[in-house]
C-alpha positions as CSV (number, residue, x, y, z in Angstrom):
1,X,96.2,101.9,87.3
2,X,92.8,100.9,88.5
3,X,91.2,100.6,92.0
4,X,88.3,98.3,93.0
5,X,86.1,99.9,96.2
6,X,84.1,97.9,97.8
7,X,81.8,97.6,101.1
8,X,82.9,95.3,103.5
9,X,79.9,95.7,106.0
10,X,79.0,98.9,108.3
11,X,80.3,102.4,107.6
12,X,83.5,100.6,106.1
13,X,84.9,100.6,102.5
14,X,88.0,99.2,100.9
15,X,89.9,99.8,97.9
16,X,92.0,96.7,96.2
17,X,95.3,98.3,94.7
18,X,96.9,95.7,93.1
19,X,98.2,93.5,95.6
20,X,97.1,95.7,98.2
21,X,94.0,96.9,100.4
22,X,93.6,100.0,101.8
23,X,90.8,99.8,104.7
24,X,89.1,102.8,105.6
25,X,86.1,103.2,108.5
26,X,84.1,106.1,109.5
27,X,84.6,107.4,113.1
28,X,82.8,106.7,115.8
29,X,81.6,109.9,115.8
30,X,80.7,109.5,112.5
31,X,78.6,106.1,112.5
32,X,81.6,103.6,111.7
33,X,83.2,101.5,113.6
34,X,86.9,103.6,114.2
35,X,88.3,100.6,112.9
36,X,90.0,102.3,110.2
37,X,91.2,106.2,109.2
38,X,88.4,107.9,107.5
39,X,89.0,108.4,103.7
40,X,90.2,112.1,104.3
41,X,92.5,110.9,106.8
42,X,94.2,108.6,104.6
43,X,94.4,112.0,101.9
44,X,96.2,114.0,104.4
45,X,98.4,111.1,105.4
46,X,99.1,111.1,101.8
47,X,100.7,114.3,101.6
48,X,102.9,113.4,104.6
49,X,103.8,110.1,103.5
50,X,104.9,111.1,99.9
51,X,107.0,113.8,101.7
52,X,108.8,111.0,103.6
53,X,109.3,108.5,100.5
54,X,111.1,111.2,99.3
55,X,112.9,112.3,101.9
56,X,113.9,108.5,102.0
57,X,114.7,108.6,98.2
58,X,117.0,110.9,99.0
59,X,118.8,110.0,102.2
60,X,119.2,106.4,100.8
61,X,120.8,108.1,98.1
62,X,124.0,109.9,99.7
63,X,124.2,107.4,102.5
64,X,122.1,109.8,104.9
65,X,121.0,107.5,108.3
66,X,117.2,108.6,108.5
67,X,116.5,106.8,111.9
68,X,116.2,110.6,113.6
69,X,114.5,112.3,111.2
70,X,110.8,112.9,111.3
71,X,108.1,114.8,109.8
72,X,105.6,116.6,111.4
73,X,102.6,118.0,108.9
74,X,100.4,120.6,110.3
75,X,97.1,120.9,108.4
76,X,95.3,124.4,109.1
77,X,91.1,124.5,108.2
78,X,89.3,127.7,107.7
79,X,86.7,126.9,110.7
80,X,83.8,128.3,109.0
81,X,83.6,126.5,106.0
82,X,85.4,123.2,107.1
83,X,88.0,123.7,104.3
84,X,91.6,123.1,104.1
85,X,93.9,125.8,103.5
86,X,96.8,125.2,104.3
87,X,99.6,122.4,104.6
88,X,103.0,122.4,106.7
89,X,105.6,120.0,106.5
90,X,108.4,120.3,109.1
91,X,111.4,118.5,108.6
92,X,113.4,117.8,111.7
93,X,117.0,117.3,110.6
94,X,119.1,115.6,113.8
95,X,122.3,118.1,114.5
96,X,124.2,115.6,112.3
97,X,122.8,116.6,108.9
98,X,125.1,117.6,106.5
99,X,124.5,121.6,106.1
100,X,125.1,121.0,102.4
101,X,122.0,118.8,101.6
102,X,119.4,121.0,103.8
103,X,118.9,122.9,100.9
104,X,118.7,119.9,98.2
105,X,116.6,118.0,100.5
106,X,113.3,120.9,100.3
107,X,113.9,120.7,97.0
108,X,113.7,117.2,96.6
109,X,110.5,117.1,99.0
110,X,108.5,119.9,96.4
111,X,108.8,117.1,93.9
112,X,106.3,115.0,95.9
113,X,104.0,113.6,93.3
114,X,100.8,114.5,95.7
115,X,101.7,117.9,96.0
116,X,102.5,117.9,92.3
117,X,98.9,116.8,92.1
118,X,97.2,118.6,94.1
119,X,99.1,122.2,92.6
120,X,97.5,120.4,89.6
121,X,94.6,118.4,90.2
122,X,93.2,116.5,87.5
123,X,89.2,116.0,86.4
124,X,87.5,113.7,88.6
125,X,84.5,112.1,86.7
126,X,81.9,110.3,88.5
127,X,79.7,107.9,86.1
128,X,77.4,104.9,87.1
129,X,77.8,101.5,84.7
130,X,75.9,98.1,85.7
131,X,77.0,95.0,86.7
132,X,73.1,94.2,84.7
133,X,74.0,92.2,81.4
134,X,73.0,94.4,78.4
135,X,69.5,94.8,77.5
136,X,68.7,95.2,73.9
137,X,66.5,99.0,73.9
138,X,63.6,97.0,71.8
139,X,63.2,94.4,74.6
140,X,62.8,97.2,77.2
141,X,61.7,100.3,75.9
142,X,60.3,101.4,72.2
143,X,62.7,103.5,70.6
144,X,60.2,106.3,70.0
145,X,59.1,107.7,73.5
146,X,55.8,107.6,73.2
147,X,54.0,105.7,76.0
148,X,52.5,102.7,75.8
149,X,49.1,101.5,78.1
150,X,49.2,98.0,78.8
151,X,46.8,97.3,76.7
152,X,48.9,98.2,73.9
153,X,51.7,95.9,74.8
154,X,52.5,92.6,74.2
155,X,53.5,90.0,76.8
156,X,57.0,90.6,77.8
157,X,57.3,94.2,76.6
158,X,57.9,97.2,79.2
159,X,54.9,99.3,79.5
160,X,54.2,102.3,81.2
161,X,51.2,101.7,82.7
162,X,51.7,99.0,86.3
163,X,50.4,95.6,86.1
């Protein structure tokens, strides 16, 4: 799977997933616009979300009405540092829940593919490529490293000296 991010103007970005776009904005507090949640927003909403798909999943499977059902996820920072430690997910099950799937249903909720992930978390690289076309190395820079005064050079060739 591949996202494209782009910058749609002001403190906004966007990423194109497939069909969809995911809008985010800084806060007003933070330069943006508020038009949007703030990247890390959408990260925590993540967690919660993924909870509730499979929550869903589940209900949806055994015939479980989910209209009175709701999730509330608690995210607790270490104030110092500005770091999260700590995620809660509370189900609230209406009084009409069968007893027997209480149980099953946590368990189906720890398979959350962003928890999964995040007990897990892969490499992240970060790596720069240009949009440029491909310059052959002789047409921009000698191979050896030795520099070159413009005097040296021929019309057309990098040098290392301004014009």
């Amino acid at each position: 799977m591949e996202a494209q991010i782009t910058f749609p103007g002001g403190k906004r970005v966007e990423a194109r997933l497939g069909p969809h776009v995911i809008r985010t904005d800084q806060s007003l507090d933070h330069g943006g616009g508020g038009s949007a949640p703030e990247p890390y927003d959408l990260f925590l909403a993540a967690i919660g979300t993924c909870a509730g798909a499979y929550v869903l999943g589940f209900c949806d499977a055994r015939g479980i009405p989910t209209s009175d059902i709701v999730i509330t996820q608690r995210n607790l920072f270490d104030e110092a540092n500005k770091v999260l430690e700590r995620v809660t997910l509370e189900i609230a099950l209406p009084l009409t829940f069968p007893e027997k799937y209480r149980a099953p249903l946590l368990r189906a909720v720890e398979g959350c593919k962003v928890k999964r992930t995040l007990l897990s978390p892969p490499e992240i690289a970060v790596v720069t490529a240009s949009g440029l076309p491909k310059v052959e190395p002789s047409a921009a820079i000698r191979k050896d490293s030795t520099p070159r005064r413009r005097s040296e050079c021929d019309e057309g060739d990098a040098c290392d000296e301004p014009v």
